[in-house]
C-alpha positions, 0 to 999 in steps of 0.5 A: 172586364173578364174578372168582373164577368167571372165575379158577377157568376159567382156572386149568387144575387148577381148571378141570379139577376143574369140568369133572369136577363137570360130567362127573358131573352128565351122568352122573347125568342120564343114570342118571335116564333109564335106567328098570326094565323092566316098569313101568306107568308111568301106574299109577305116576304115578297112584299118587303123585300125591297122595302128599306124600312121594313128591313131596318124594323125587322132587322131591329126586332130579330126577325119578328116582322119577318117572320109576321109574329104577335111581336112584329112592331116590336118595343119600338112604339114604347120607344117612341112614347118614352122620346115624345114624353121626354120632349114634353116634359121641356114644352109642358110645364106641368110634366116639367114640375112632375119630373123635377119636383115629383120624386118617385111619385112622379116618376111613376106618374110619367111612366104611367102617361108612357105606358097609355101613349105606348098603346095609343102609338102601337094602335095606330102602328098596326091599324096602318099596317094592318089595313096596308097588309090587306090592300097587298094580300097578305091575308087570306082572311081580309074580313073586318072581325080578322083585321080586328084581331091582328091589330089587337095581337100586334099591339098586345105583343107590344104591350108584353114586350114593354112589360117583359123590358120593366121586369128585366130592368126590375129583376135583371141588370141593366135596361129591359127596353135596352137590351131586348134590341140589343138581343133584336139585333144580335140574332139576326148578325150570325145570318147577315156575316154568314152571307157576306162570307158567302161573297166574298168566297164564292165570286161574287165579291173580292176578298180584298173588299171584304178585308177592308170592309172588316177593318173597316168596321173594327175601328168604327166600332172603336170610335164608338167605344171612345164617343161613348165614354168620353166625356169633358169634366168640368172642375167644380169648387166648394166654398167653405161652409162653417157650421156650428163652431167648425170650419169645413173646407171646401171640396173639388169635384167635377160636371161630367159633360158626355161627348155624344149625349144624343145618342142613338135617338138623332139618327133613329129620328133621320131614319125614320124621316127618310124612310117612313114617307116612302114605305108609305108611298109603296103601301097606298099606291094604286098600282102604276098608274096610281095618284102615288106612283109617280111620287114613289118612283121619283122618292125611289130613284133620287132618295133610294138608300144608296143615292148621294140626296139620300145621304146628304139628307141624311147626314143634314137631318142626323146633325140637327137632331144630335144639336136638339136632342143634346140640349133636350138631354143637358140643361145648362140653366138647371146645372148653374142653378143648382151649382149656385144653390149648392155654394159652389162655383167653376173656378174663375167663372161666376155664378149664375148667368155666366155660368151658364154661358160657360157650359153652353160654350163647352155643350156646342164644342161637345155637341159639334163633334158628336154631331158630326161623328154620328152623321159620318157614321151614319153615311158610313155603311152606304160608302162601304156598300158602293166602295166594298160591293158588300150589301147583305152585311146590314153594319148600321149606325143603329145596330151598331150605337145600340150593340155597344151602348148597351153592352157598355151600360150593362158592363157598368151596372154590373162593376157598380152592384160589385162594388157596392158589395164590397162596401158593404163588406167593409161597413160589415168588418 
């Protein structure tokens, strides 16, 4: 690893490409920092403070909704329209035919549906925001013109970080989208650590559950590792194929099945379930004698983040998703389709149907332990905050997945592009 990022600084294409990456994580540093006008800032802080959700967003665009910047909802609208027009193109048959049979042309078709869904989602995102901000008093300005602007400013910040995430993925190595979480959540780790230190140093928290606790969270980290890159490969034979007068044997290869093909997505899905009707609860509420307030104290005191409903909920709801998500993702039928138009064949299964029954088989095994390694995992950090005491380190299953999910996929890109330079090295010799 540490030959490749030595390599990678002294080739010039690659060293510029991650010149650019760092270029782009300036910029977004930057746009954190430029902030709306006419804001009470300690209203606004004193108005998320105990708000889980709010937290979990902030804490995944590095500060910006704390600090209430152009780019407080971050890219997490784009995400969302990427995760919708994925499941469409399985209900729809027409984006089914443009994905698969469209090529490039199609590809760039889907993105632009994207990118309009992308606005479409990041408006209503900052008009309910924006309209729950004023019933606080978050704005000293509560006019309609104000309003108005603030919505148009959220969602242009949106609008830029999508199309700064395409120039890095363009210009940079990796995944833009990616990796403007991963710098999200990088930012704000240095202050979270700072704090739990500050526990457990200062009395406030034995230096034994902090040991844990670290420990703890240095074989998670490991097991992430591991679940990201396993992976079940399935062997594949070629049938001999003879063209013209010639005879070629048949090649062996391989279906690299992923262990955890759900990802991230199945537990941002539970997050967002659990979280989202109570953040909305807490915003159109009419005080405590409201509609809504007996509804939000019973959603708080038997769904807070650290009840036992709370996190069976949570684990049921990161299961199911993993099992959808994975069968979304990995399509057996197309796989065994494309095997038997190919001539080849899993050795002593037949082609077609029973083909895919074999990898369903093997797709549910897969699925079963992902399913529920992420649920485990999910749970993990409201364990170790009523087992530790620690409760300022935010060590989440997100934060987590993503940190190493994308550091991961950005190590491979760069051994990729590597070692297509080295190819082209001996073609040139």
């Amino acid at each position: 690893m540490f030959d490749n990022l030595r390599a990678a600084f002294i080739i010039p294409d690659i060293r510029k490409r991650v010149g650019f990456v760092f270029l782009s994580f300036a910029v977004f540093l930057f746009m954190i920092h430029v902030q709306i006008p006419n804001v009470n800032l300690s209203a606004w802080q004193r108005a998320i403070q105990g708000g889980t959700f709010y937290n979990f967003l902030g804490f995944l665009s590095g500060g910006a909704l704390q600090r209430l910047s152009v780019i407080a909802m971050g890219i997490t609208p784009y995400i969302n329209a990427s995760i919708i027009m994925q499941l469409m193109t399985i209900v729809l048959p027409q984006l089914e035919e443009l994905a698969k049979h469209g090529g490039e042309e199609g590809r760039k078709q889907i993105n632009y549906y994207t990118r309009w869904l992308t606005i479409a989602l990041a408006l209503v995102q900052a008009t309910t925001m924006t309209i729950a901000m004023r019933n606080m008093g978050v704005f000293y300005d509560r006019g309609l013109m104000f309003s108005l602007f603030v919505i148009v400013a959220m969602t242009s910040g949106t609008m830029f970080l999508m199309w700064l995430g395409e120039q890095m993925s363009d210009k940079g190595i990796g995944n833009g989208v990616s990796l403007i979480i991963f710098e999200g959540i990088i930012l704000q780790y240095p202050t979270y650590l700072s704090n739990t230190i500050k526990l457990g140093t200062g009395g406030g928290l034995n230096v034994l559950g902090l040991v844990v606790y670290l420990l703890v969270a240095l074989v998670t980290i490991v097991s992430i590792i591991f679940m990201y890159q396993g992976q079940r490969r399935v062997p594949v034979q070629q049938a001999k194929r003879v063209v013209g007068r010639k005879m070629f044997a048949g090649r062996s290869s391989y279906i690299p099945l992923r262990l955890n093909n759900a990802g991230v997505i199945s537990i941002i899905f539970a997050i967002s379930i659990l979280l989202l009707p109570q953040q909305a609860l807490s915003w159109f509420q009419t005080g405590a004698g409201g509609p809504g307030a007996g509804i939000a104290l019973f959603m708080q005191t038997w769904f807070g983040p650290n009840s036992v409903l709370y996190n069976v909920a949570y684990f049921v709801l990161v299961v199911i998703f993993t099992y959808f998500y994975a069968n979304v993702v990995v399509q057996t039928k197309d796989i065994a389709d494309n095997l038997k138009k190919s001539g080849s064949f899993i050795p002593g299964i037949r082609p077609g149907q029973p083909t895919k029954d074999f990898l369903d088989r093997i797709m549910l095994r897969l699925t079963t332990v992902s399913a529920v390694y992420l649920g485990v995992l999910a749970v993990l950090p409201s364990v170790l905050e009523q087992g530790t005491g620690v409760t300022t380190f935010y060590l989440g299953a997100t934060s987590l997945l993503i940190v190493v999910g994308v550091a991961l996929d950005t190590m491979t890109q760069i051994e990729a592009r590597l070692a297509m330079r080295d190819y082209r090295g001996f073609i040139k010799r």
